[in-house]
C-alpha positions in Angstrom: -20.5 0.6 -23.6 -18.5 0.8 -20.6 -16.1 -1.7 -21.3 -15.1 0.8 -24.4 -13.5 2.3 -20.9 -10.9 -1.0 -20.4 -10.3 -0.9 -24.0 -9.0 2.8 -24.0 -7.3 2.2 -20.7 -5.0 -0.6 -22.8 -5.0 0.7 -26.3 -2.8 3.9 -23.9 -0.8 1.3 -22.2 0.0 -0.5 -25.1 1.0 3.1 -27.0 3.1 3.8 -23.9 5.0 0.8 -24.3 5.6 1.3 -27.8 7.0 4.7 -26.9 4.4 6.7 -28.8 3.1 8.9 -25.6 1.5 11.6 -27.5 -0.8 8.9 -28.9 -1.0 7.0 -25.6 -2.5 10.8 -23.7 -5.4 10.7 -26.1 -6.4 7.4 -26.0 -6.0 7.3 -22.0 -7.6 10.9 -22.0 -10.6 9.1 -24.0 -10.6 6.4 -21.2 -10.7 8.8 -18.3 -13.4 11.0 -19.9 -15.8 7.9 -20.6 -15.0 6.5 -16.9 -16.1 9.7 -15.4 -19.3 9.0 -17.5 -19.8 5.5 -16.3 -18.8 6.6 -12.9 -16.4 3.7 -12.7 -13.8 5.5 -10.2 -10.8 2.2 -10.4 -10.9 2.8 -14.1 -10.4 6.8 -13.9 -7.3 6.5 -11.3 -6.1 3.9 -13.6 -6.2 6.4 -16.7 -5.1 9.1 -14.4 -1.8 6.8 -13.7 -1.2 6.2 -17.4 -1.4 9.7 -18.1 1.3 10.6 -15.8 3.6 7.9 -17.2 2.8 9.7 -20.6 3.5 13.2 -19.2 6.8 12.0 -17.5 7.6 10.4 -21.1 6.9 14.6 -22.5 8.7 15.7 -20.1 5.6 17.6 -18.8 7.1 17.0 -14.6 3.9 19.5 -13.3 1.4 17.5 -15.7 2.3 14.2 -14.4 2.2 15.0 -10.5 -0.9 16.5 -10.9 -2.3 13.4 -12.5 -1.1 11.3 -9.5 -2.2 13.5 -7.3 -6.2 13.0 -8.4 -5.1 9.4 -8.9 -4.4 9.3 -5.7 -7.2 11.2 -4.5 -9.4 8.9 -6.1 -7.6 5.6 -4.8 -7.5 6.9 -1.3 -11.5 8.2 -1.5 -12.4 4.7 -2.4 -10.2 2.1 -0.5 -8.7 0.7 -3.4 -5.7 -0.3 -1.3 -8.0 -3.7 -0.8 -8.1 -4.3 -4.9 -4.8 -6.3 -6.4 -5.1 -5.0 -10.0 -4.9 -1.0 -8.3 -1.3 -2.0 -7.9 -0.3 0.4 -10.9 -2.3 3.2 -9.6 0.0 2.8 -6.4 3.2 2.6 -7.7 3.0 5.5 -9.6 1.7 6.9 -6.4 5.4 6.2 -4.7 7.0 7.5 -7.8 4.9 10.9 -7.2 5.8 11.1 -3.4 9.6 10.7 -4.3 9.6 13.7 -6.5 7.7 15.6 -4.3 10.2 15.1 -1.7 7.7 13.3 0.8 9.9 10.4 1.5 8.1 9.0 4.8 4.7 8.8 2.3 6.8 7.3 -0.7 7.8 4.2 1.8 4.8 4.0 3.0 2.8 3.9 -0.3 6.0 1.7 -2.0 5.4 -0.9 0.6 1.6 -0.9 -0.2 2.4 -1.1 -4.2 4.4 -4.1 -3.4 1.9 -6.2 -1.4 -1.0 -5.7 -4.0 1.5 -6.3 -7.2 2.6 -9.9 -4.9 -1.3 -10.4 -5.2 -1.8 -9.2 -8.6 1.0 -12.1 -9.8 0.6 -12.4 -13.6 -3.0 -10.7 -14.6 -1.2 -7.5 -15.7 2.0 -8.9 -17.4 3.5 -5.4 -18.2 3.1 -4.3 -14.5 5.0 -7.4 -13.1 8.2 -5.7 -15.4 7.5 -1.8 -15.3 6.0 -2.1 -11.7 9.3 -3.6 -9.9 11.1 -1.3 -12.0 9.7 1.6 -11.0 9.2 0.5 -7.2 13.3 -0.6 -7.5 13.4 3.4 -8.6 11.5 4.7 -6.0 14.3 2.1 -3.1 16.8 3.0 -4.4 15.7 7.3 -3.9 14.9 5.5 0.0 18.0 4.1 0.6 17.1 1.0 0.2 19.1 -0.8 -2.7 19.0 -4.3 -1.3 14.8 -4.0 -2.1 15.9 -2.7 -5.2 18.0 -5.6 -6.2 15.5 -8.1 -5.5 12.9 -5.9 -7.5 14.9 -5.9 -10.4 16.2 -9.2 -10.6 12.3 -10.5 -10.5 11.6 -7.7 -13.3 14.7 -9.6 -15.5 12.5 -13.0 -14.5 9.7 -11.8 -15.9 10.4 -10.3 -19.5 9.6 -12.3 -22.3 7.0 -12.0 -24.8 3.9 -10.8 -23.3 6.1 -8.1 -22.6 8.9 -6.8 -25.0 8.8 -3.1 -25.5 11.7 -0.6 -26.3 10.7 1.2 -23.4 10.8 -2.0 -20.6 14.2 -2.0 -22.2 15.2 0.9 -21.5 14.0 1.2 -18.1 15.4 -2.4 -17.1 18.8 -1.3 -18.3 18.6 2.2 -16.9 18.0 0.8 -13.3 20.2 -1.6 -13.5 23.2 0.9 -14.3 21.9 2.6 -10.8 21.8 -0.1 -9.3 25.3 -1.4 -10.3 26.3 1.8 -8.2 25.3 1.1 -5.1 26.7 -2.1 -2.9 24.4 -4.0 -1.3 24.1 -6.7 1.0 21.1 -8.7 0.9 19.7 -9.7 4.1 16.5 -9.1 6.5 12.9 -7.8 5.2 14.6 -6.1 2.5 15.8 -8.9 0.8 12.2 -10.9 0.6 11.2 -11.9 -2.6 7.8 -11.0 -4.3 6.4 -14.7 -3.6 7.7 -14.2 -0.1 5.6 -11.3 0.3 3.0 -13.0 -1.3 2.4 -15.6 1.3 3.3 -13.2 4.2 -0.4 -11.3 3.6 -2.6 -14.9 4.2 -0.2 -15.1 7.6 -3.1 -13.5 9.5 -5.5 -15.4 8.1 -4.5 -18.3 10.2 -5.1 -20.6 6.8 -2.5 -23.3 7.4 0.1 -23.5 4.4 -1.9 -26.4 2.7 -4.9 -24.2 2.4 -2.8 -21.4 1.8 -1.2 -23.2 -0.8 -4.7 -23.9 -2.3 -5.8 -20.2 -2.7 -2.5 -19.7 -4.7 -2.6 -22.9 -6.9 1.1 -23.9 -6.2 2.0 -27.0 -4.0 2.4 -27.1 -0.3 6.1 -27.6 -0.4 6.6 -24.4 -2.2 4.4 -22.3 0.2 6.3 -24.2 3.1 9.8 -23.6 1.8 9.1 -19.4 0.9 7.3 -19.5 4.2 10.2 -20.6 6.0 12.6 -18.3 3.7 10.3 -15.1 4.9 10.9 -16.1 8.6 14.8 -16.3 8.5 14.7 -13.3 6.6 12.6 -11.5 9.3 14.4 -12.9 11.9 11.8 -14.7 13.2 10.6 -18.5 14.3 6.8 -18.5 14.8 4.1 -17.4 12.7 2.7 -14.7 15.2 6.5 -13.2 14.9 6.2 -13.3 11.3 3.3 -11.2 11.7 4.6 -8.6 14.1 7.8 -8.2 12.3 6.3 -8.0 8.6 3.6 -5.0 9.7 6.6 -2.8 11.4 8.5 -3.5 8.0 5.5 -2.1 6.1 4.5 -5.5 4.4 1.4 -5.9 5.6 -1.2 -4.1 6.2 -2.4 -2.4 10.3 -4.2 -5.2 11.7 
């Protein structure tokens, strides 16, 4: 049954946040090995990701970058840089560039992690906590701690019950110690929220904000008012600006 390989796929997510990773690598290596028999390639990179998560949590560095790299592998041979829910897959990505040094790649593939987890929303609740901490992670190794801040102060907004877990507290409070490190000052693209970025990818679909607000099921004033928010914090004034601005900063994708 090829769903069995979904089921796997969360029974090792749900052992990784219960900080049993030795259980969590069989049940994801289950999920990868009965993708590959499906042929369902999302699914494998999605195992692939959850395995290095487990490997980091070992303390098995080599095991984990290997698994990102064929994660990546897969994600890049298939285009899943167009599918929302391959957010995770991505964000580990970042995490993997980082340690590898490749810091141009890790902004590059951070920035794509953070427009498909904007489009994601709430369909994977413990991505919209783990995700932005890890992507505030991978800022703050860029340089870039006013991204981080916003990142984790939407992870804080988001914890609750769908996602308590010893190890999302941990991780919150870890980065949050970084962060309290580093000064920041929030302003320009840096400082756009998740929802910002959110309406910034249906900019080029030349939707106006009523039908944009449609597609996202939340009212016209609120697509208005982050709209408007995303353009002061560009440092813009027209929606073809917007446009311009948010590609060179990496938040949307080549046109």
């Amino acid at each position: 049954d090829p769903w069995q390989t979904l089921a796997y796929f969360l029974l090792g997510v749900a052992l990784l946040l219960r900080d049993e990773p030795k259980e969590a690598i069989a049940a994801l290596g289950e999920g990868r090995r009965l993708s590959i028999a499906h042929e369902l390639p999302v699914m494998v990179a999605h195992c692939l990701a959850g395995l290095a998560d487990a490997a980091v949590a070992t303390g098995d560095g080599h095991k984990a970058l290997a698994c990102i790299r064929e994660a990546r592998e897969l994600a890049v041979r298939h285009r899943m840089d167009t599918i929302a829910t391959a957010a995770p897959i991505f964000t580990t990505s970042a995490w993997g560039y980082v340690q590898e040094g490749r810091f141009a790649d890790a902004r590059r593939e951070a920035s794509r992690a953070l427009r498909l987890t904007a489009l994601i929303r709430t369909m994977v609740p413990w991505h919209a906590v783990q995700g932005r901490l890890v992507l505030a992670q991978v800022n703050l190794a860029l340089g870039d701690p006013e991204r981080a801040r916003v990142l984790v102060d939407e992870a804080g907004d988001e914890r609750g019950p769908a996602t308590e877990s010893v190890v999302l507290d941990r991780m919150f409070t870890q980065t949050q110690d970084r962060l309290s490190t580093v000064s920041a000052s929030l302003d320009g693209a840096s400082s756009l929220t998740t929802a910002e970025v959110r309406v910034l990818q249906y900019l080029p679909t030349h939707l106006s904000f009523p039908q944009i607000a449609d597609e996202l099921f939340v009212s016209r004033h609120t697509v208005k008012t982050q709209a408007m928010s995303a353009y002061r914090k560009l440092g813009v004034h027209t929606r073809t600006e917007a446009i311009v601005r948010a590609r060179r900063a990496g938040l949307l994708p080549p046109g």
